[in-house]
mmCIF file of the N, C-alpha and C atoms, coordinates in Angstrom:
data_MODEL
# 
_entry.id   MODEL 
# 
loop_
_atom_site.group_PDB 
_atom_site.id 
_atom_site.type_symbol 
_atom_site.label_atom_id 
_atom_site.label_alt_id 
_atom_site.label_comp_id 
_atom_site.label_asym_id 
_atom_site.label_entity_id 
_atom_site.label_seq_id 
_atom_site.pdbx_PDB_ins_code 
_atom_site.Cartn_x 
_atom_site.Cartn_y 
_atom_site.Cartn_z 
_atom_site.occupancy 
_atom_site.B_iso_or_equiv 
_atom_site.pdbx_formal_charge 
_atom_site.auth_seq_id 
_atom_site.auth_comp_id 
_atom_site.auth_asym_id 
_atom_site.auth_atom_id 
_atom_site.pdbx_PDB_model_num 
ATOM 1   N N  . UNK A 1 1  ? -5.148  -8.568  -5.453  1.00 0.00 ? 1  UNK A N  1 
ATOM 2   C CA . UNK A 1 1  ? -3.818  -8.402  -6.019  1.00 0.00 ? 1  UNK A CA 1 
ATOM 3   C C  . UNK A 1 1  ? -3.447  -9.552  -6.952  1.00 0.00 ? 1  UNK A C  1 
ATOM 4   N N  . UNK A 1 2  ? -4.155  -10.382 -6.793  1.00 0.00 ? 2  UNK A N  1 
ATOM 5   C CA . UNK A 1 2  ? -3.725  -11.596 -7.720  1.00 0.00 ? 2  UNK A CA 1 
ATOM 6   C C  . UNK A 1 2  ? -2.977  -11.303 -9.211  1.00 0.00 ? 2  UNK A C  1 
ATOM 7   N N  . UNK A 1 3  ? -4.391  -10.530 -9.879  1.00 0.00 ? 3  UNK A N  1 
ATOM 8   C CA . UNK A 1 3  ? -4.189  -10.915 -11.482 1.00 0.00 ? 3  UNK A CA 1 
ATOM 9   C C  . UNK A 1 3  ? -2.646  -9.804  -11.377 1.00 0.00 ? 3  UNK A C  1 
ATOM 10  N N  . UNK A 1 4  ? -2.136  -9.174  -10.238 1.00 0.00 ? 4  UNK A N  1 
ATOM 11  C CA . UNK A 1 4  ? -0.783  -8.482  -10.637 1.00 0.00 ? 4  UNK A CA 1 
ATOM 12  C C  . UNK A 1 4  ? 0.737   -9.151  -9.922  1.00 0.00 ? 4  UNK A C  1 
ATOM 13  N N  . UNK A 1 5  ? -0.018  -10.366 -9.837  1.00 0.00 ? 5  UNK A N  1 
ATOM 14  C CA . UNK A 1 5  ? 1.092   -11.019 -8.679  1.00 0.00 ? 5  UNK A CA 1 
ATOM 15  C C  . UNK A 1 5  ? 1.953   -12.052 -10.323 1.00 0.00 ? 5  UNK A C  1 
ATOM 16  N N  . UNK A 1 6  ? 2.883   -12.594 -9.865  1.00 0.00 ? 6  UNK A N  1 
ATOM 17  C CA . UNK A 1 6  ? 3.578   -13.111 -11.379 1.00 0.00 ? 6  UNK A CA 1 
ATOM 18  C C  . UNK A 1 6  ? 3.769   -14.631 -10.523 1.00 0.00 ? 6  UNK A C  1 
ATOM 19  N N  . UNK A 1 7  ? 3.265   -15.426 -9.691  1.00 0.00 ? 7  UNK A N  1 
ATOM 20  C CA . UNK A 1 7  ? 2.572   -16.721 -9.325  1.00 0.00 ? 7  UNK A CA 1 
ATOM 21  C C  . UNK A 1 7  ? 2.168   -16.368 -7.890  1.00 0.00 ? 7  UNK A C  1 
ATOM 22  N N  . UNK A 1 8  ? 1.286   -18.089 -7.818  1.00 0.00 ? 8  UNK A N  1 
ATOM 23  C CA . UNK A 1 8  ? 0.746   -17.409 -6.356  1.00 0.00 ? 8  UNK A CA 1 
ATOM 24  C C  . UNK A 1 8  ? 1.796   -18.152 -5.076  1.00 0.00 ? 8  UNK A C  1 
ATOM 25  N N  . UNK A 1 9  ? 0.965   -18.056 -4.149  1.00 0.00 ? 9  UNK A N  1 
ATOM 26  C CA . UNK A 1 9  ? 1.883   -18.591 -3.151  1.00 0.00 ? 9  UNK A CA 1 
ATOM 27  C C  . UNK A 1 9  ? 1.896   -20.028 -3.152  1.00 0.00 ? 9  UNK A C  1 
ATOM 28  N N  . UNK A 1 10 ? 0.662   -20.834 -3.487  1.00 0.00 ? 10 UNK A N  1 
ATOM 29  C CA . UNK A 1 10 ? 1.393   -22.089 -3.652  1.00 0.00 ? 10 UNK A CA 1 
ATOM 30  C C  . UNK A 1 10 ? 2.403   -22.676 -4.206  1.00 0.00 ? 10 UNK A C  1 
ATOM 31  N N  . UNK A 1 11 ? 2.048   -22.074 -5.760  1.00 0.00 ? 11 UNK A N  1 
ATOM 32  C CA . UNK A 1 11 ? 3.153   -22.022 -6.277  1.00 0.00 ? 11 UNK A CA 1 
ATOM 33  C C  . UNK A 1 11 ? 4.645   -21.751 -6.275  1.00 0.00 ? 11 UNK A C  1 
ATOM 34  N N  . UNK A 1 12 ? 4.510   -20.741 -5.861  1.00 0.00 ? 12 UNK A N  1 
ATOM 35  C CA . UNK A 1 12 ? 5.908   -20.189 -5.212  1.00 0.00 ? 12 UNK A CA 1 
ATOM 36  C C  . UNK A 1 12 ? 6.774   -20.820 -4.098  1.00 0.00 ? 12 UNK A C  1 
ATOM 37  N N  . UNK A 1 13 ? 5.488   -21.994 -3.442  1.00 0.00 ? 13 UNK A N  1 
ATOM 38  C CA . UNK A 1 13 ? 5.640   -22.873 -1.922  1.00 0.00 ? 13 UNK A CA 1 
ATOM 39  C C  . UNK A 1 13 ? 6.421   -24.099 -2.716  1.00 0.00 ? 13 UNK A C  1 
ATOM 40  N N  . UNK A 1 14 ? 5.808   -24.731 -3.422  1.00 0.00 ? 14 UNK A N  1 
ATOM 41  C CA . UNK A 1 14 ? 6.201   -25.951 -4.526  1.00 0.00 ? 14 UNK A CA 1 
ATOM 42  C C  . UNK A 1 14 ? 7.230   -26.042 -5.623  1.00 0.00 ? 14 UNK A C  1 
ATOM 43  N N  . UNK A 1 15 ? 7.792   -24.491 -5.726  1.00 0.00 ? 15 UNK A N  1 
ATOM 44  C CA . UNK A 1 15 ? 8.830   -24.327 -6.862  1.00 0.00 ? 15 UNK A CA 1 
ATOM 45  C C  . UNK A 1 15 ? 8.602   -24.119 -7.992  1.00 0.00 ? 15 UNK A C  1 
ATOM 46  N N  . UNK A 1 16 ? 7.185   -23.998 -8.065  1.00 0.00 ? 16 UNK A N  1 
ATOM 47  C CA . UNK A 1 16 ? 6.957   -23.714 -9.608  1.00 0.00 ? 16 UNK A CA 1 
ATOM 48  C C  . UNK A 1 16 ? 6.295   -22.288 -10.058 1.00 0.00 ? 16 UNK A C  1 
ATOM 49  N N  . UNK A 1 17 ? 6.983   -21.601 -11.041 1.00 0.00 ? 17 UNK A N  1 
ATOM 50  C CA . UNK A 1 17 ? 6.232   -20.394 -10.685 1.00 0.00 ? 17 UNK A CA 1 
ATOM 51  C C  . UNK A 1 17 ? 5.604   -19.952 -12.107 1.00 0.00 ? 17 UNK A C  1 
ATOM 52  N N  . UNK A 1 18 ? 4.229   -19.918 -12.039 1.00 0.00 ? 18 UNK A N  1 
ATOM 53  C CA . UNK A 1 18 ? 3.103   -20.072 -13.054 1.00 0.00 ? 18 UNK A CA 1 
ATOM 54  C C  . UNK A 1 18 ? 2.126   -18.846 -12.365 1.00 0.00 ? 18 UNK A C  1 
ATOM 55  N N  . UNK A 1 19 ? 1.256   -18.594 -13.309 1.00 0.00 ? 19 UNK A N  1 
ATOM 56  C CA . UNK A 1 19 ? 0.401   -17.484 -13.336 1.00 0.00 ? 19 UNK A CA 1 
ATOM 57  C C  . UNK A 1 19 ? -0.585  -18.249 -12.497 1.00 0.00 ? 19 UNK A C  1 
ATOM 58  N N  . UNK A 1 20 ? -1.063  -17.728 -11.478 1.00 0.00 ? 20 UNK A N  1 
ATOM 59  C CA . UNK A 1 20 ? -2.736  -18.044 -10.861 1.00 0.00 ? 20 UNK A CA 1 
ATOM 60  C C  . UNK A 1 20 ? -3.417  -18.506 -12.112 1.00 0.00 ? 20 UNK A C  1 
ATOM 61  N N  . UNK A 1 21 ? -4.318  -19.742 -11.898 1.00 0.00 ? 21 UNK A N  1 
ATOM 62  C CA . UNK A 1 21 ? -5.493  -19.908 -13.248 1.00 0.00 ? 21 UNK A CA 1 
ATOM 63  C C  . UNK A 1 21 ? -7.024  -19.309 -12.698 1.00 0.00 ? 21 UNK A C  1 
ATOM 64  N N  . UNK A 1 22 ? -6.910  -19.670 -11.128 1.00 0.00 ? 22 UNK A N  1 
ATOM 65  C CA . UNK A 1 22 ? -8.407  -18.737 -10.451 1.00 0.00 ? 22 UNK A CA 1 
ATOM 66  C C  . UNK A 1 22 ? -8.032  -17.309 -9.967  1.00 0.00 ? 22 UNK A C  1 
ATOM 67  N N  . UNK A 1 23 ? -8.525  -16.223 -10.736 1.00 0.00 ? 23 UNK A N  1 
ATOM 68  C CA . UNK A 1 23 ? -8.402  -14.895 -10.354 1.00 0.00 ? 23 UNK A CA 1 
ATOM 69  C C  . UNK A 1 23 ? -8.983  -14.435 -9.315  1.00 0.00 ? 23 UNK A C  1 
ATOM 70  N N  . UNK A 1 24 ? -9.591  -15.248 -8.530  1.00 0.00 ? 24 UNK A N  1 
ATOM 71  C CA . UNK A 1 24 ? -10.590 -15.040 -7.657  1.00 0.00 ? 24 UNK A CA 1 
ATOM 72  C C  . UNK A 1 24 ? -9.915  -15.572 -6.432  1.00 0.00 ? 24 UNK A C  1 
ATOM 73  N N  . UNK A 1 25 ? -8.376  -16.355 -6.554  1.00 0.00 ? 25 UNK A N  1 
ATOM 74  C CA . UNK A 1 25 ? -7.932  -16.500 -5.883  1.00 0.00 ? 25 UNK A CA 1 
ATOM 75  C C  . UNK A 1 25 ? -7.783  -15.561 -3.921  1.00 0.00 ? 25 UNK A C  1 
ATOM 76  N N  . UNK A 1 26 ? -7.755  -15.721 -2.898  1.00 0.00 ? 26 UNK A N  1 
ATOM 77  C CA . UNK A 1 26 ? -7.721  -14.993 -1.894  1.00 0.00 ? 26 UNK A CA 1 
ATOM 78  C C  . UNK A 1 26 ? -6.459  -14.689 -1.082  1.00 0.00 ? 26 UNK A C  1 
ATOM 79  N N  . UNK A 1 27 ? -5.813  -15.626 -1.300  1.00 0.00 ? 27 UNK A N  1 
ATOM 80  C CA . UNK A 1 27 ? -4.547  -16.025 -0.850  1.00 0.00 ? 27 UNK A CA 1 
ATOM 81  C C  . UNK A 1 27 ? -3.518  -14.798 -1.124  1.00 0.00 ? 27 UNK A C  1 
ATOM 82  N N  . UNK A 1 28 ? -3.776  -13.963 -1.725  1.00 0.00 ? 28 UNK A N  1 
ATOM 83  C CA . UNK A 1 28 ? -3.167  -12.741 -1.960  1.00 0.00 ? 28 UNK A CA 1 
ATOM 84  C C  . UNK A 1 28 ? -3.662  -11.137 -1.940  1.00 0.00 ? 28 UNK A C  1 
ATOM 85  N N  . UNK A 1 29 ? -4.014  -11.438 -0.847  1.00 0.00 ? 29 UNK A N  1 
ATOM 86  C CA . UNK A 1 29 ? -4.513  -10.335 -0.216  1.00 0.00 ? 29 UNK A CA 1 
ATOM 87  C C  . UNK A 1 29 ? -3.756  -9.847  0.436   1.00 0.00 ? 29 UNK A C  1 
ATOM 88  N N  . UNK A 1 30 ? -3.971  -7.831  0.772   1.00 0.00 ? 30 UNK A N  1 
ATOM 89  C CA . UNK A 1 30 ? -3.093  -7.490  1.508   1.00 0.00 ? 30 UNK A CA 1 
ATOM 90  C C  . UNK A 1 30 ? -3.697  -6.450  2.558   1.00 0.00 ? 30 UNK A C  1 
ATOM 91  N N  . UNK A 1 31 ? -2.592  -5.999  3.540   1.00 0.00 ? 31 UNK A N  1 
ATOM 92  C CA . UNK A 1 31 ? -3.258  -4.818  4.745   1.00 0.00 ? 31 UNK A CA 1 
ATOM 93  C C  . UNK A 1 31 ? -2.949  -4.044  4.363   1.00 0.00 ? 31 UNK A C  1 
ATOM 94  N N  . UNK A 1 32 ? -3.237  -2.776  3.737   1.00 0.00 ? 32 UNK A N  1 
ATOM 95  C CA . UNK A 1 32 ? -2.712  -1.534  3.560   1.00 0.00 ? 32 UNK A CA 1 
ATOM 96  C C  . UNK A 1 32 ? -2.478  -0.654  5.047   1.00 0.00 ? 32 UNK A C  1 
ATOM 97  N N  . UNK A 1 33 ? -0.724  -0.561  5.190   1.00 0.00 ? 33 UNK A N  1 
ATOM 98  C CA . UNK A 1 33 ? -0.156  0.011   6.454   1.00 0.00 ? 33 UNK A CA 1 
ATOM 99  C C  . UNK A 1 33 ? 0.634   1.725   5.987   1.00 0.00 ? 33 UNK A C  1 
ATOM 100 N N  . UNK A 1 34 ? 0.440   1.796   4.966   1.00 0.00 ? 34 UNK A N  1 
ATOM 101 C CA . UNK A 1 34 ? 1.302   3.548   4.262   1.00 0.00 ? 34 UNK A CA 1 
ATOM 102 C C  . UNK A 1 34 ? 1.033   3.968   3.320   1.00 0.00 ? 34 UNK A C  1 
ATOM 103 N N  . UNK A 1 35 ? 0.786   5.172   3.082   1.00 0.00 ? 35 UNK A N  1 
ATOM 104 C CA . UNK A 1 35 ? 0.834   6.005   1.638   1.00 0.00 ? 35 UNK A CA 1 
ATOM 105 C C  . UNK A 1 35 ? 1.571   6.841   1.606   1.00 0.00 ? 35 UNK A C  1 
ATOM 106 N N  . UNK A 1 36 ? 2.718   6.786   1.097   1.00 0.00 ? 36 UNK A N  1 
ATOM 107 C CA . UNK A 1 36 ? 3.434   7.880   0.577   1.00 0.00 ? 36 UNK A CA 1 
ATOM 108 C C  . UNK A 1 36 ? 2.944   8.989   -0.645  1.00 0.00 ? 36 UNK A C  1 
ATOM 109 N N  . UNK A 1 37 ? 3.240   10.335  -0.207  1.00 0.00 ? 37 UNK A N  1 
ATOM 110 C CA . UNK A 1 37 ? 2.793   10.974  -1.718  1.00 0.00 ? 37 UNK A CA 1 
ATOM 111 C C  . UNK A 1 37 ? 3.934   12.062  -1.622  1.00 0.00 ? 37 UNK A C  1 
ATOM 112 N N  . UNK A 1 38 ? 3.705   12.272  -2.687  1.00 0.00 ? 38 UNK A N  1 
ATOM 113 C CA . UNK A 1 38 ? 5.103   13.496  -3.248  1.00 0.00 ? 38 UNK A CA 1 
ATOM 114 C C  . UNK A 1 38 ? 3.608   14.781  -3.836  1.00 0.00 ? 38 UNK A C  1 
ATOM 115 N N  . UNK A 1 39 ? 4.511   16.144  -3.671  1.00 0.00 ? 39 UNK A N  1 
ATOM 116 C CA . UNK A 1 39 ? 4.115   17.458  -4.258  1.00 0.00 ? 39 UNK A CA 1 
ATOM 117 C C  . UNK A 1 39 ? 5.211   17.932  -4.825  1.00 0.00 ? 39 UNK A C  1 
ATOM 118 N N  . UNK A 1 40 ? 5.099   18.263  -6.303  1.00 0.00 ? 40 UNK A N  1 
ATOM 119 C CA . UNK A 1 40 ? 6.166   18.818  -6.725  1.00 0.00 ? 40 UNK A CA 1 
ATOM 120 C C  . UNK A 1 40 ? 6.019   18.532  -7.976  1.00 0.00 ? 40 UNK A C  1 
ATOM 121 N N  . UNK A 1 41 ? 7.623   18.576  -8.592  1.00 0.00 ? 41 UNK A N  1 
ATOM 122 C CA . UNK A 1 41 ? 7.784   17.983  -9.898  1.00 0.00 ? 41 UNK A CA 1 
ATOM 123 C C  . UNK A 1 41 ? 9.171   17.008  -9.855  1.00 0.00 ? 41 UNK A C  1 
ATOM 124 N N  . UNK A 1 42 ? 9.794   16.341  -10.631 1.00 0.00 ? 42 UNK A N  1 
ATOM 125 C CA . UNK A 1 42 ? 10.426  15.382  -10.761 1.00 0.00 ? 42 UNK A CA 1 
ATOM 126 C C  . UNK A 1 42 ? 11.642  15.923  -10.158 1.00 0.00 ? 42 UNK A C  1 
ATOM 127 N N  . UNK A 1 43 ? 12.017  17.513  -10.380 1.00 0.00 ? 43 UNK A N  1 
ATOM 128 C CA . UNK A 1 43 ? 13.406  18.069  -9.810  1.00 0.00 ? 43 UNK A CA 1 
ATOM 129 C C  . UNK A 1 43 ? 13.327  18.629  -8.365  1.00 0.00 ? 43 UNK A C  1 
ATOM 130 N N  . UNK A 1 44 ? 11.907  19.122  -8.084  1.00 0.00 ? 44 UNK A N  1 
ATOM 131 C CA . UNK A 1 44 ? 11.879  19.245  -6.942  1.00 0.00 ? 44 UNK A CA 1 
ATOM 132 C C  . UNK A 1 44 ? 11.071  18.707  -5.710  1.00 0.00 ? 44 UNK A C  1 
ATOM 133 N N  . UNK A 1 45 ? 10.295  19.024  -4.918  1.00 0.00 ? 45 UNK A N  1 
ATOM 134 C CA . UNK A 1 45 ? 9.146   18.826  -3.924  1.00 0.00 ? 45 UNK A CA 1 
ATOM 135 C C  . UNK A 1 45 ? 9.052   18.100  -2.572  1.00 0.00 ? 45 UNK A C  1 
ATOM 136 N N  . UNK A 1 46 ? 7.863   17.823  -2.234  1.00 0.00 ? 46 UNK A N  1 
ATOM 137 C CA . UNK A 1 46 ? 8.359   17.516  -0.805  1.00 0.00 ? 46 UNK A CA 1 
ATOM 138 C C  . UNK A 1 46 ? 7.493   16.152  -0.446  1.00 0.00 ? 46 UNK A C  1 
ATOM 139 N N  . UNK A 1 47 ? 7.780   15.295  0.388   1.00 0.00 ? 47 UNK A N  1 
ATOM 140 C CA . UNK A 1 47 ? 7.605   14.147  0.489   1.00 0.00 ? 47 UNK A CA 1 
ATOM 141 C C  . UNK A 1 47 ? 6.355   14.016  1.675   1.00 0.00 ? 47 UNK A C  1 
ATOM 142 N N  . UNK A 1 48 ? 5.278   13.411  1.736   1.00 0.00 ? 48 UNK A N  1 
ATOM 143 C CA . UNK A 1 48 ? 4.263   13.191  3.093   1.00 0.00 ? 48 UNK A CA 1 
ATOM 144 C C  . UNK A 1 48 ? 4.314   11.920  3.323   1.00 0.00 ? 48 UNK A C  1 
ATOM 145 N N  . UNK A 1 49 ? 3.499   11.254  4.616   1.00 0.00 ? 49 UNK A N  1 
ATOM 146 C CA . UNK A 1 49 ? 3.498   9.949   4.183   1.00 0.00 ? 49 UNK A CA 1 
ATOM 147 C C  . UNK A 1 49 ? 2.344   9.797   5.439   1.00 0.00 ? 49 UNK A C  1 
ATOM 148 N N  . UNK A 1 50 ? 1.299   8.976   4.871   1.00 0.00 ? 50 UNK A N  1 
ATOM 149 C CA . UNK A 1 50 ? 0.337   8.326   6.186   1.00 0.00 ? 50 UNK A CA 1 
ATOM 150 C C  . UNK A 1 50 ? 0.306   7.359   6.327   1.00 0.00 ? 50 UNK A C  1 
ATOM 151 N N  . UNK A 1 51 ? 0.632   6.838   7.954   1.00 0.00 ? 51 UNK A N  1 
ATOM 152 C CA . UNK A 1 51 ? 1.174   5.606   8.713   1.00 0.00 ? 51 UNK A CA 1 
ATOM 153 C C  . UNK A 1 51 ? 0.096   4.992   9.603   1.00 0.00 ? 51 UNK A C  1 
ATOM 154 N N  . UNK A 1 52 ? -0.112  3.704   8.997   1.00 0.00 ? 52 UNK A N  1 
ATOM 155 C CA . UNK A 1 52 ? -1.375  2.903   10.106  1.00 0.00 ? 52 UNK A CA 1 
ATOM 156 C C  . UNK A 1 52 ? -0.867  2.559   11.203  1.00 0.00 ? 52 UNK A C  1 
ATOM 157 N N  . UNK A 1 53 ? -0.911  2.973   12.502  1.00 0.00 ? 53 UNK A N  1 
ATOM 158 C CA . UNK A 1 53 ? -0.931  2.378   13.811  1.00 0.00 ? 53 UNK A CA 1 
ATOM 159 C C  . UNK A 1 53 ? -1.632  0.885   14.471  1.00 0.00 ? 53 UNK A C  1 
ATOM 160 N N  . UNK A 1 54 ? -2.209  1.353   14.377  1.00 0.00 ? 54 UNK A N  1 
ATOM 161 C CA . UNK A 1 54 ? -3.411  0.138   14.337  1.00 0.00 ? 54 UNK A CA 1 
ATOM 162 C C  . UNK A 1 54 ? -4.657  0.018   13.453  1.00 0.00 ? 54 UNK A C  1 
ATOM 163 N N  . UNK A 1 55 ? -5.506  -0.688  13.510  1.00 0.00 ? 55 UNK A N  1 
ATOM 164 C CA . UNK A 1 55 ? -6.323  -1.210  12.537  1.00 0.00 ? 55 UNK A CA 1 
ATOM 165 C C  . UNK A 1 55 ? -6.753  0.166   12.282  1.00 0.00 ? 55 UNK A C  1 
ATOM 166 N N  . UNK A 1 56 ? -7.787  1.016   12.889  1.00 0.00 ? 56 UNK A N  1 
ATOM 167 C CA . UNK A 1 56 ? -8.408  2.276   12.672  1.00 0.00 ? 56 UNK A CA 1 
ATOM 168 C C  . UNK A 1 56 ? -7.689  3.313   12.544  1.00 0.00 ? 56 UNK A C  1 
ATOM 169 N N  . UNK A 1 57 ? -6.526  3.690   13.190  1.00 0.00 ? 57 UNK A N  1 
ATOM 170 C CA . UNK A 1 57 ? -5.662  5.105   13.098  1.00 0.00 ? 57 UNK A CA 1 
ATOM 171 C C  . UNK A 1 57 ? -4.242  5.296   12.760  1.00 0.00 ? 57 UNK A C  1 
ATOM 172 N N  . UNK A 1 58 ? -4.972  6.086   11.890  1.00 0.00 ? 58 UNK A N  1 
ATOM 173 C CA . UNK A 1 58 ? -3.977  6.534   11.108  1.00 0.00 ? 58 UNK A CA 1 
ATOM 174 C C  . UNK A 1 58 ? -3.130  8.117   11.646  1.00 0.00 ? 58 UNK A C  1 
ATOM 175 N N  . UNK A 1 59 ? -2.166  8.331   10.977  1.00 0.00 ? 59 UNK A N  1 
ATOM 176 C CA . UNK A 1 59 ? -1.332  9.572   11.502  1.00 0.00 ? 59 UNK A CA 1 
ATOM 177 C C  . UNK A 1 59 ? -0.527  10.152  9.910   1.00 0.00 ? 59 UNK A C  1 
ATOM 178 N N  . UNK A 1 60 ? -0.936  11.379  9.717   1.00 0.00 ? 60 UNK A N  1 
ATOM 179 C CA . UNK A 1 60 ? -0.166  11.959  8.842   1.00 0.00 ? 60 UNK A CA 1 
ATOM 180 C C  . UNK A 1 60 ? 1.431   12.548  9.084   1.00 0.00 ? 60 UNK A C  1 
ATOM 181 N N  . UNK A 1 61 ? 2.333   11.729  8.476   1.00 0.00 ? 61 UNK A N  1 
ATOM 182 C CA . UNK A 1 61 ? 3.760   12.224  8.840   1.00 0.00 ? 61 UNK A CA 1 
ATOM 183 C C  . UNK A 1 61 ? 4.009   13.585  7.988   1.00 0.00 ? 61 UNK A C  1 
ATOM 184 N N  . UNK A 1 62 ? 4.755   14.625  8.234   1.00 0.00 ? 62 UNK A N  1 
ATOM 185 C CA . UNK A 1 62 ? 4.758   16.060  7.071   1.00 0.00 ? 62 UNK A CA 1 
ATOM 186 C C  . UNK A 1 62 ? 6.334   16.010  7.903   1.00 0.00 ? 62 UNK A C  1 
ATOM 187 N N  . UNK A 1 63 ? 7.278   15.883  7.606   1.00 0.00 ? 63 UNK A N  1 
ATOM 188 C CA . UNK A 1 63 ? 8.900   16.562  8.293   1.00 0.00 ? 63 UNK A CA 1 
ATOM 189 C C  . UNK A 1 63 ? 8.736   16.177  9.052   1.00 0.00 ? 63 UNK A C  1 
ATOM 190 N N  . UNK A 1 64 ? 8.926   16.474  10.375  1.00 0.00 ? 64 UNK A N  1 
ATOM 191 C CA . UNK A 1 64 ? 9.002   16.765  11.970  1.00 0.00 ? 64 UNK A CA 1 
ATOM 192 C C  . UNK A 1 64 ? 7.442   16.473  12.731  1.00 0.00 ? 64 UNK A C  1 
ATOM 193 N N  . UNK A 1 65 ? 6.263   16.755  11.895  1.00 0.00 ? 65 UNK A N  1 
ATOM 194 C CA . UNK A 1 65 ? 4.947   17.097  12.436  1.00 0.00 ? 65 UNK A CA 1 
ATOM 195 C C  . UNK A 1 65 ? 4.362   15.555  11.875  1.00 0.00 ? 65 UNK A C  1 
ATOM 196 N N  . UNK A 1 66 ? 3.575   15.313  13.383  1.00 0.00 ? 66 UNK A N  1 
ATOM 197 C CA . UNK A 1 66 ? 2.731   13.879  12.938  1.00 0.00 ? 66 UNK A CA 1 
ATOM 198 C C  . UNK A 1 66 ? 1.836   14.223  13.846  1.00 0.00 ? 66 UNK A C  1 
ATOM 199 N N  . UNK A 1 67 ? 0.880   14.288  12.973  1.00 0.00 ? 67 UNK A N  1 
ATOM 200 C CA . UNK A 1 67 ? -0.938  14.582  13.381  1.00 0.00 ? 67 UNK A CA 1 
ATOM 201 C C  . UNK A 1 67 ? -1.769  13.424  13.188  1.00 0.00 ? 67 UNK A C  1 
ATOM 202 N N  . UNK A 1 68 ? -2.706  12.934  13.703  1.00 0.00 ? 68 UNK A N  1 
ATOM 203 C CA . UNK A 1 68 ? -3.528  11.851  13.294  1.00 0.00 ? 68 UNK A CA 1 
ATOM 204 C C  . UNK A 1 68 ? -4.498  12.375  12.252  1.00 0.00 ? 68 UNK A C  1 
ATOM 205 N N  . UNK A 1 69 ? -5.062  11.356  11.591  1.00 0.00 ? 69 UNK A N  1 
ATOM 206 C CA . UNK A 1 69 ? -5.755  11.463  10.269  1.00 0.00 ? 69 UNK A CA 1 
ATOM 207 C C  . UNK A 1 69 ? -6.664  10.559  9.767   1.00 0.00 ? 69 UNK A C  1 
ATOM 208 N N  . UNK A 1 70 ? -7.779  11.491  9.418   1.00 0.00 ? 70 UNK A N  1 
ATOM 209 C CA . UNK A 1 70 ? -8.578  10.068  9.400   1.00 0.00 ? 70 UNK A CA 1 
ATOM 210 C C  . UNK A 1 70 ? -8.582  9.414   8.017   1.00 0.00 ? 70 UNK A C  1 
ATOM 211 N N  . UNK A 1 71 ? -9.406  8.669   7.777   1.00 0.00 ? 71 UNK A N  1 
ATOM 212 C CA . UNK A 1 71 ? -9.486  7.560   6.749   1.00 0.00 ? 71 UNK A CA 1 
ATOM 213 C C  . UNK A 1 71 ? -9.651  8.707   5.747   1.00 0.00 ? 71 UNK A C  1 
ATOM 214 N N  . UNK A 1 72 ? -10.385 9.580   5.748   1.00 0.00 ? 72 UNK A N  1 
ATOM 215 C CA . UNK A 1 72 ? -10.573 9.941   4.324   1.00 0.00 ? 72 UNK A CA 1 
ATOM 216 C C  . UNK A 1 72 ? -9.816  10.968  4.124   1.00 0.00 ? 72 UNK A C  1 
ATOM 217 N N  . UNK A 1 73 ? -8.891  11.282  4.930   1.00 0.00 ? 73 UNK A N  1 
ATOM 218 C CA . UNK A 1 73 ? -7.935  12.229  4.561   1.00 0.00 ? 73 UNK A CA 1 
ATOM 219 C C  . UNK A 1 73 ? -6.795  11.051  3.616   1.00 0.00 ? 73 UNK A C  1 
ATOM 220 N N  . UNK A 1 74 ? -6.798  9.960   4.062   1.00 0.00 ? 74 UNK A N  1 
ATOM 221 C CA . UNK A 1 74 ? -5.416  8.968   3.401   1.00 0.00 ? 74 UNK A CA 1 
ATOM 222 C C  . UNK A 1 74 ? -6.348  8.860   1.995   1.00 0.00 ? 74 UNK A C  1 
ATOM 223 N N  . UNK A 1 75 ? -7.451  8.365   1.985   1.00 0.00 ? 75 UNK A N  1 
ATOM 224 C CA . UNK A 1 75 ? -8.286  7.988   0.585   1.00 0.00 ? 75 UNK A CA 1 
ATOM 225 C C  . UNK A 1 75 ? -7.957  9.152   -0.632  1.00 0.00 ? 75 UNK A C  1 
ATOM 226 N N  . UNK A 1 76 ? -8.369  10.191  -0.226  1.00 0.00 ? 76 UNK A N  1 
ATOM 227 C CA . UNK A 1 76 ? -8.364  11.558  -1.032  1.00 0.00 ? 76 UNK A CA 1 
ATOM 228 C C  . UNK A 1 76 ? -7.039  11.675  -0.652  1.00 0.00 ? 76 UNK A C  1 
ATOM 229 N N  . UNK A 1 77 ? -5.800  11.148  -0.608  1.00 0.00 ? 77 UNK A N  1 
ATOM 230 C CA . UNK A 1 77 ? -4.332  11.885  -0.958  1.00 0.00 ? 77 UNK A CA 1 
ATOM 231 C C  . UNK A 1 77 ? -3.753  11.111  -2.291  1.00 0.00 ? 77 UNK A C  1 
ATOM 232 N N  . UNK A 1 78 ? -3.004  11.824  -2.864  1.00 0.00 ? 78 UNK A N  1 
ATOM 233 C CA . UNK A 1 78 ? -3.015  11.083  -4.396  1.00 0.00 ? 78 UNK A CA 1 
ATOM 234 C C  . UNK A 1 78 ? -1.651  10.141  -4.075  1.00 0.00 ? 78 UNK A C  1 
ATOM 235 N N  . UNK A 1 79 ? -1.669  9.347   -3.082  1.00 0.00 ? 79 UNK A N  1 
ATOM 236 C CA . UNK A 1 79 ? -0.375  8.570   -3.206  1.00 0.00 ? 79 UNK A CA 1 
ATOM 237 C C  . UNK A 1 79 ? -1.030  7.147   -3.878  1.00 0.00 ? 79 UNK A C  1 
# 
């Protein structure tokens, strides 16, 4: 996530807020815990969302209905 972060955390720790100069930086890394995706078009459609529990399982939310789901059902959803 670095080269999309707008400084890093040291920086941000020290008060000064400057672009990373090492892109290779690590310090800005993240856990991916949700994917939201939408079906529809801009006026209408309907909202999903898949929620990490713990490290391995995942659960597809749809309305009311929450099913578990595996990894490559979240990969292949276009959120």
């Amino acid at each position: 996530m670095t080269p999309f972060m707008a400084s890093s955390k040291e920086s941000r720790m020290n008060g000064q807020y400057q672009q990373p100069t090492d892109s290779l930086n690590n310090d800005n890394k993240y856990s991916l815990f949700a994917v939201v995706n939408h079906q529809g078009t801009l006026e209408s459609g309907h909202y999903t969302s898949f929620i990490r529990q713990h490290k391995d399982q995942w659960f597809k939310c749809d309305d009311a209905i929450i099913t578990k789901a595996s990894i490559k059902d979240v990969l292949d959803s276009e959120g």
